[in-house]
C-alpha positions as CSV (number, residue, x, y, z in Angstrom):
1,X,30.9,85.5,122.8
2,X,32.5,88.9,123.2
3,X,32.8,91.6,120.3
4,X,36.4,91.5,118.5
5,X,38.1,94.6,119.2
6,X,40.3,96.5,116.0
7,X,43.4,94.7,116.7
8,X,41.4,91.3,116.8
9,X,40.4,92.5,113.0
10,X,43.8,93.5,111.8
11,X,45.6,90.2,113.0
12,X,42.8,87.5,111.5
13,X,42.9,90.4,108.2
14,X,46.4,90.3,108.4
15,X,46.1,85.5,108.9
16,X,43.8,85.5,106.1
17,X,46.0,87.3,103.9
18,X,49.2,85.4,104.0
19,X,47.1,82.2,104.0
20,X,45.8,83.6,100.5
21,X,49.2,84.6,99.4
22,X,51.5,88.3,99.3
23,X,48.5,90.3,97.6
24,X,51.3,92.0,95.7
25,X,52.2,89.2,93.9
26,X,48.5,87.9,93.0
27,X,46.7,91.5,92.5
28,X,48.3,93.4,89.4
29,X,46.7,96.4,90.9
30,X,48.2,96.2,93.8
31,X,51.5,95.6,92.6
32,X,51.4,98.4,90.8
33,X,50.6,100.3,93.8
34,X,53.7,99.3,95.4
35,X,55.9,100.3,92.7
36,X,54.1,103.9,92.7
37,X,54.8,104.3,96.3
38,X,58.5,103.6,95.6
39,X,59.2,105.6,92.4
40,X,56.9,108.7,94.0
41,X,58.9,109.1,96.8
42,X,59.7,112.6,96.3
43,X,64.2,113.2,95.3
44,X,66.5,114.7,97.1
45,X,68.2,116.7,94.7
46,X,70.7,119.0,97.2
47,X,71.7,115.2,99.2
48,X,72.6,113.6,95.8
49,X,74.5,116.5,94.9
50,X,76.3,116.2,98.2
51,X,76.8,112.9,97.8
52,X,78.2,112.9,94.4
53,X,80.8,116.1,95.4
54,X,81.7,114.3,98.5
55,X,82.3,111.0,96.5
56,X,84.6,113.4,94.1
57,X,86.4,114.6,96.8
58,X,87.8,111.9,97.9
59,X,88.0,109.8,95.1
60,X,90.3,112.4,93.1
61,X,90.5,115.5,94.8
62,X,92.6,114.1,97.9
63,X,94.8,112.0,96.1
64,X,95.6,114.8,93.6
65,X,96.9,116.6,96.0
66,X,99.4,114.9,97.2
67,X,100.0,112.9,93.9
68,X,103.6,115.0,93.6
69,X,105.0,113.7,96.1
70,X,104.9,109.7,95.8
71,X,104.2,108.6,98.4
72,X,104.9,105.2,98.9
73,X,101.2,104.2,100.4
74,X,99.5,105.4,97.6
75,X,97.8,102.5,96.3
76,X,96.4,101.6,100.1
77,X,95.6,104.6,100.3
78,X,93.3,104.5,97.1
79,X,91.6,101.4,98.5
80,X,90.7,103.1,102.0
81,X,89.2,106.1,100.5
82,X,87.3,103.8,97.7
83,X,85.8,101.5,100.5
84,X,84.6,104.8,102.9
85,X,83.6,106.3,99.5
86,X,81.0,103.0,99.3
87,X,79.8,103.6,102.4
88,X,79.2,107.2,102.7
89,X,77.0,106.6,98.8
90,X,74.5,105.6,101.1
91,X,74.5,108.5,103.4
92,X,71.0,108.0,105.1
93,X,72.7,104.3,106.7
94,X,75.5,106.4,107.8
95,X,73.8,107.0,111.1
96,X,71.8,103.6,111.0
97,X,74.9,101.4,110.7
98,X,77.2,103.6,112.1
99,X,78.0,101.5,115.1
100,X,77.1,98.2,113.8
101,X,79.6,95.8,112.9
102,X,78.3,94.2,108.9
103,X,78.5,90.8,108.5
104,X,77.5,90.2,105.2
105,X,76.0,86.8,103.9
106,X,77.5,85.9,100.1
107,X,77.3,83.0,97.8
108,X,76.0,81.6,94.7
109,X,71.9,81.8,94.3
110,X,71.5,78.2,95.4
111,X,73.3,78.6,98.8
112,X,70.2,79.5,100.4
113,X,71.2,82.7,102.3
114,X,67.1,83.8,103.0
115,X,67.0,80.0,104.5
116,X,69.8,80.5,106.4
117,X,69.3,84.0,107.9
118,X,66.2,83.0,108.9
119,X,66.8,79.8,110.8
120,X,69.7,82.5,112.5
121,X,66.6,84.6,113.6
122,X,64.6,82.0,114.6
123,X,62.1,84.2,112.4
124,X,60.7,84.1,108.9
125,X,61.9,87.0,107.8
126,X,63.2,87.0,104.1
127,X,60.9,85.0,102.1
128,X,62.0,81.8,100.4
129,X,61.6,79.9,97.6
130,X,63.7,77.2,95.5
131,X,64.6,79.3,92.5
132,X,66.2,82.7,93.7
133,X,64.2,85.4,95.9
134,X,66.6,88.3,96.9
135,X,66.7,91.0,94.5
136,X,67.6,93.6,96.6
137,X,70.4,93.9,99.2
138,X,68.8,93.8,102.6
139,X,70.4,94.6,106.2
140,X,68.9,93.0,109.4
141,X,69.3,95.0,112.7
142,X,68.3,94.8,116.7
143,X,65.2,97.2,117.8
144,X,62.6,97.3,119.7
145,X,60.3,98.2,117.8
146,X,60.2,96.5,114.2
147,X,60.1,98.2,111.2
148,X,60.6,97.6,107.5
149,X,61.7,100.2,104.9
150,X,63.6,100.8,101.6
151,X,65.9,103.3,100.4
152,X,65.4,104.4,97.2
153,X,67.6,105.3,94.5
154,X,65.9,108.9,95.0
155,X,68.1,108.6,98.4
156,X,64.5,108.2,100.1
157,X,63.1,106.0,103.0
158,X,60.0,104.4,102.7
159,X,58.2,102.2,104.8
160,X,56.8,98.9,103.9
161,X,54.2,96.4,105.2
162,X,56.0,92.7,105.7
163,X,54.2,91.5,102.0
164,X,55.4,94.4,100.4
165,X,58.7,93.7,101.5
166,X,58.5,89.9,100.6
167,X,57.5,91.1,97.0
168,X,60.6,92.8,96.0
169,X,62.1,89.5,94.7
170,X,62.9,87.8,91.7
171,X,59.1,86.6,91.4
172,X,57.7,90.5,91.2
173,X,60.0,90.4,87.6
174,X,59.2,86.8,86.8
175,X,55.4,88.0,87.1
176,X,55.0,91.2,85.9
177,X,58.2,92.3,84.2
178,X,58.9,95.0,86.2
179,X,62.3,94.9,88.4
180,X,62.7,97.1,91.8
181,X,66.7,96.9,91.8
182,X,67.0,99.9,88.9
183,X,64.9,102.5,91.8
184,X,65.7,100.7,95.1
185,X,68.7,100.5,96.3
186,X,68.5,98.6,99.4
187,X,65.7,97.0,102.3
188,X,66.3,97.9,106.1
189,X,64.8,95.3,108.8
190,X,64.7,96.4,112.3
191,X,63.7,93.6,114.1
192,X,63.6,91.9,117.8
193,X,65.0,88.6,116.3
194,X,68.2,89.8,116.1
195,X,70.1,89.0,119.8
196,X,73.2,91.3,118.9
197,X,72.4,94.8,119.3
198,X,75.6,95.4,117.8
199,X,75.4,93.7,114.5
200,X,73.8,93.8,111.2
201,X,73.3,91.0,108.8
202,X,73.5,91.8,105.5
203,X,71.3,89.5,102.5
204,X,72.7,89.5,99.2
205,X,71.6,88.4,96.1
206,X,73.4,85.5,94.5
207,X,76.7,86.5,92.8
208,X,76.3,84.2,90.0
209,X,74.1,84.3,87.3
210,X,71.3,81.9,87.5
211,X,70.4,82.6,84.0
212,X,73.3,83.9,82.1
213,X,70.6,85.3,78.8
214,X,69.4,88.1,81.7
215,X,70.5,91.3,82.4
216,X,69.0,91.0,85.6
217,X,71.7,88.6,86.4
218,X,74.6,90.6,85.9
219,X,73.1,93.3,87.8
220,X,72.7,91.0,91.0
221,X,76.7,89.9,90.5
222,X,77.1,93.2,90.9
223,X,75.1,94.5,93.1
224,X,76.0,91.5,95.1
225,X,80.2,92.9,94.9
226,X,79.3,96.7,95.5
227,X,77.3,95.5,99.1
228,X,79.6,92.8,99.9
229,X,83.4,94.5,99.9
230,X,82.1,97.4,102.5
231,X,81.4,94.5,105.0
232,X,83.3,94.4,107.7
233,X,82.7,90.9,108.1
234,X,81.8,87.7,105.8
235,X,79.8,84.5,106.3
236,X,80.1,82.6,103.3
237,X,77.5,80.1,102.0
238,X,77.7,76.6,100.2
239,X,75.7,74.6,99.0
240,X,77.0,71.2,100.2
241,X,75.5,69.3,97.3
242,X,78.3,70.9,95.3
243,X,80.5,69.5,97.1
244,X,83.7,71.6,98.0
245,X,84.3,75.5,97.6
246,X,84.7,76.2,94.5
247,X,87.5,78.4,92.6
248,X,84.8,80.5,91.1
249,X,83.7,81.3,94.9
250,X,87.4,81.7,95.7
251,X,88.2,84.4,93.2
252,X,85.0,86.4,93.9
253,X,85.6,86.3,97.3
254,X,89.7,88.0,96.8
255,X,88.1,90.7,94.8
256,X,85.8,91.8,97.7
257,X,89.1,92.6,99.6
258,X,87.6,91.9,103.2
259,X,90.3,92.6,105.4
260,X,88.7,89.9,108.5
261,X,88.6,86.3,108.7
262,X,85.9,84.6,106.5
263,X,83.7,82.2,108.2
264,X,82.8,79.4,105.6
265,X,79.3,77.5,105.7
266,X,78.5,74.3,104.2
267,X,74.8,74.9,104.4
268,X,72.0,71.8,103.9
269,X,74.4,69.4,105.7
270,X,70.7,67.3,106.7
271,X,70.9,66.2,103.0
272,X,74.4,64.4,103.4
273,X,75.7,61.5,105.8
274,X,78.5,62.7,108.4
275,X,81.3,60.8,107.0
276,X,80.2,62.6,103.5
277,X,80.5,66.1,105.8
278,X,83.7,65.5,107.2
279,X,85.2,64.5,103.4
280,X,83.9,67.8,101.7
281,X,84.8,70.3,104.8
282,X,88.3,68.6,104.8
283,X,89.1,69.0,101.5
284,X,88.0,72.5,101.4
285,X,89.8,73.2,103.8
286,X,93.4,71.4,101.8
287,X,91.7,74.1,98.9
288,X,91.5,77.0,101.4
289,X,94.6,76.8,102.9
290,X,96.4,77.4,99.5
291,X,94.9,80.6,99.0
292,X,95.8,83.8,101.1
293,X,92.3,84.1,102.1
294,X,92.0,84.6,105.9
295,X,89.9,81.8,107.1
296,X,88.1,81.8,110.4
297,X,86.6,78.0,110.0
298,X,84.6,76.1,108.1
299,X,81.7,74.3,109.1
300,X,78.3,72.7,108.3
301,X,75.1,73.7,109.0
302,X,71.2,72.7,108.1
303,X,69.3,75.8,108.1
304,X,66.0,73.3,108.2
305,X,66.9,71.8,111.4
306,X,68.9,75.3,112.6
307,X,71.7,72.9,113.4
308,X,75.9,72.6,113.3
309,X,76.9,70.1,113.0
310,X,80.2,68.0,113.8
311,X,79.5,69.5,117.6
312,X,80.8,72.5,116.6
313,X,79.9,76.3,117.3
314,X,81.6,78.7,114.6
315,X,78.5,80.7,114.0
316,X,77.5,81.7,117.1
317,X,81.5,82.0,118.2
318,X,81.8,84.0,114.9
319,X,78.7,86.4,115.8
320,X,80.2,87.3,119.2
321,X,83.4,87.6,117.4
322,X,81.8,90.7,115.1
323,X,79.8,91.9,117.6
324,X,82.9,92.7,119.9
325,X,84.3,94.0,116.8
326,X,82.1,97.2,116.8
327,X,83.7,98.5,120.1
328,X,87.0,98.6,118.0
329,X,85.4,99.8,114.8
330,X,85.9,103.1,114.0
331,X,83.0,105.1,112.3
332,X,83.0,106.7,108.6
333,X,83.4,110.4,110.3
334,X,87.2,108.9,112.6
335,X,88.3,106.8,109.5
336,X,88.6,109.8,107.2
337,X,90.2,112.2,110.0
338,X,92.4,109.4,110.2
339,X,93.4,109.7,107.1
340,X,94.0,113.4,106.8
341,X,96.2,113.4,110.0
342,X,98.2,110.6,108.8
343,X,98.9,112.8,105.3
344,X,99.6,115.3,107.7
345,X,102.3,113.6,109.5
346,X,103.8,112.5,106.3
347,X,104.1,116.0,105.3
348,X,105.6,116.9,108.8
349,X,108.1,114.2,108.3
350,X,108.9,115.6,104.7
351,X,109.2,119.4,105.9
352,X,111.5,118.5,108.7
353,X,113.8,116.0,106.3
354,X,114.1,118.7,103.7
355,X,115.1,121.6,105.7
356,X,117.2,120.0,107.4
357,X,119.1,118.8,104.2
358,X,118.6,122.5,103.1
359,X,120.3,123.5,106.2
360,X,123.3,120.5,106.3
361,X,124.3,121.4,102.4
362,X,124.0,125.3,103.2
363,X,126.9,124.7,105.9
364,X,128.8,122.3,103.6
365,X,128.8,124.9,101.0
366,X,130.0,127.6,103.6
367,X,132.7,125.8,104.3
368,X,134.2,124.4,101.3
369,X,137.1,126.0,99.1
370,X,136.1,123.6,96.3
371,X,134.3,125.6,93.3
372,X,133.2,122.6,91.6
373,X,132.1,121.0,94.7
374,X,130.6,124.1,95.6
375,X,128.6,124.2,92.3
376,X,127.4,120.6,92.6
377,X,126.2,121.4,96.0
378,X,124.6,124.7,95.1
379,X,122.5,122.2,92.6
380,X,121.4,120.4,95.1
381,X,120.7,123.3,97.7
382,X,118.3,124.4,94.8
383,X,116.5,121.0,95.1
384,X,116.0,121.4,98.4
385,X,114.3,124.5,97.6
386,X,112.0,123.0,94.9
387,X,111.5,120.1,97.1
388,X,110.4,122.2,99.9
389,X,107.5,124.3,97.5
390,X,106.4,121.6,96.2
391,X,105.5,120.1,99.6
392,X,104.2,123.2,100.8
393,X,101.5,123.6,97.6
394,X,100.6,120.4,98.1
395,X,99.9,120.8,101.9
396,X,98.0,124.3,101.2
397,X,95.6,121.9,98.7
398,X,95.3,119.5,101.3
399,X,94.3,121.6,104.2
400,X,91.6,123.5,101.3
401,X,90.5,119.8,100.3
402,X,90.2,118.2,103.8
403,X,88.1,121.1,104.9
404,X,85.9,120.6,102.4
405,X,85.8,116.7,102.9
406,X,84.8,117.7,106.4
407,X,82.0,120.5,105.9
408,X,80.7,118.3,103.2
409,X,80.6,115.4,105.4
410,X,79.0,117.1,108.6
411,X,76.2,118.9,106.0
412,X,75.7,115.6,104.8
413,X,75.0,113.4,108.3
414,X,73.4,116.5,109.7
């Protein structure tokens, strides 16, 4: 019998530690190592400060300058600067995800979202459990090579091995009373198992609270919200032991504002008879259709047996439905020129409307022999006037804020 070589070692190391359990989660010391890897990564003070000023800028700054003149789009507006604004927060995925199409996996705790992505991959991924397991928002993505890593709070990457990665769950808290979600902010996967190099699957932790005494709960509701209404896409999970969606799921699912249709996933369908299946996806659908919720179907699906059933193929029709997607979707960088040469164009359309009122009263006036007519008209020739400086301050702090936007932008994905 030959000698083992070092890669011989490190796999039957590597067996006889997952057959022993995540050594994070049995050895306190090592546990604590973990979370002094994380909170050492060094901070990025000048990148938060970017991120913060860039946030400001177009949060308030753009809006304020064009606030005097009403325009009619405001409120939209408002929303597509907010939803970039999310994005760009976590500026180091900027270039990661720029051309990726999210599709974001939500629902309550029990849904079994870890279950389900993984029987997806065809790859045990996310790690599993009956009570709940993802703390920490995690996107999946197509590479070659894989890699695990987290982004701190700090604004930081750093790399994990696949235990470490499995630890950062509910379970770490449950055993030591120490939470990761306050100093990590999310978990990147780059992995072969995904097919669609043009995708990323996003895990979430359960939006409701599995224990409503915790503060950890609340802080996965909303931690679940702030990673789910940037997504350009939404798979939503139920579990089909509660029978049909629920208005709870309904109402959290209009606040994320996701502009696409939603696929809906009845998932543990091996744990009910077809004619049961056909009965609760039915009447969710009767529920569904009452809201103005854009639905793309809604099916069943055992993420033991990695099956849909009722002969149907939403998921993987919905998958190559996102992945085309990205060759439409425009990246952070396009949306927000958009943006600034639509206010441009508004202000074109204003400047051209008011001179040439300007100009139309001017020859009324000219050429009318009525003095009170005259004086009337003067008033409004004077509007004209104001109308006309008030559109050209607020273009000059457009054109000082939207430069800024930009340069801080560029410094920031440099």
């Amino acid at each position: 019998m030959g000698l083992w070589d070092d890669d011989d070692i490190e796999a039957l190391e590597s067996d006889l530690a997952q057959d022993a359990g995540n050594i994070y989660l049995n050895d306190p010391a090592k546990g604590l190592e973990l979370v002094a890897k994380l909170l050492s990564a060094e901070k990025d003070y000048e990148k938060g400060k970017q991120v913060r000023e860039l946030d400001y800028l177009l949060d308030y700054s753009l809006l304020n300058a064009v606030r005097n003149l009403n325009l009619s789009n405001e409120v939209s507006l408002s929303i597509q600067l907010n939803k970039i604004s999310d994005k760009i927060e976590e500026y180091k995925k900027i270039r990661l995800l720029s051309d990726k199409t999210i599709i974001g996996i939500g629902g309550k705790f029990s849904a079994g979202k870890s279950k389900f992505i993984n029987a997806l991959l065809e790859n045990d991924i996310l790690p599993e459990d009956q009570k709940p397991t993802t703390s920490i928002p995690t996107y999946i993505l197509n590479s070659d090579r894989s890699s695990m890593c987290a982004f701190t709070s700090n604004n930081q990457e750093v790399e994990l091995d696949l235990q470490a990665m499995q630890a950062l769950t509910h379970e770490f808290y449950d055993k030591y009373k120490l939470g990761f979600s306050h100093f990590v902010r999310n978990l990147v996967i780059k992995s072969e198992a995904i097919v669609h190099d043009r995708i990323a699957i996003l895990d979430t932790p359960g939006y409701s609270k599995y224990d409503a005494n915790t503060k950890k709960s609340v802080s996965d509701e909303q931690k679940a919200f702030d990673q789910l209404k940037s997504c350009d896409f939404l798979i939503w999970l139920v579990d089909i032991e509660n029978g049909i969606i629920q208005n709870r799921d309904i109402d959290f699912i209009k606040s994320l504002g996701i502009p696409t249709p939603i696929l809906f996933v009845f998932n543990k369908a091996d744990k009910k008879i077809e004619a049961d299946i056909k009965k609760i996806l039915e009447e969710s659908r009767k529920v569904l259709k009452k809201t103005d919720l854009k639905v793309y179907a809604v099916t069943a699906y055992s993420s033991l047996w990695a099956k849909e059933y009722l002969g149907k193929a939403y998921i993987s029709d919905f998958l190559e439905t996102a992945s085309a997607y990205s060759d439409r979707k425009e990246d952070i960088g396009q949306q927000l020129n958009n943006i600034i040469s639509s206010l441009n164009t508004v202000f074109d359309n204003m400047n051209a409307n008011a001179i040439n009122e300007r100009n139309f009263l001017g020859n009324v006036i000219f050429r009318s022999e009525d003095i009170l007519s005259v004086k009337s008209l003067a008033e409004l020739y004077t509007d004209c006037f104001d109308q006309l400086k008030i559109i050209y301050d607020c273009r000059k702090r457009l054109n000082q804020v939207s430069w800024n936007i930009r340069n801080s932008f560029q410094t920031l994905t440099q």
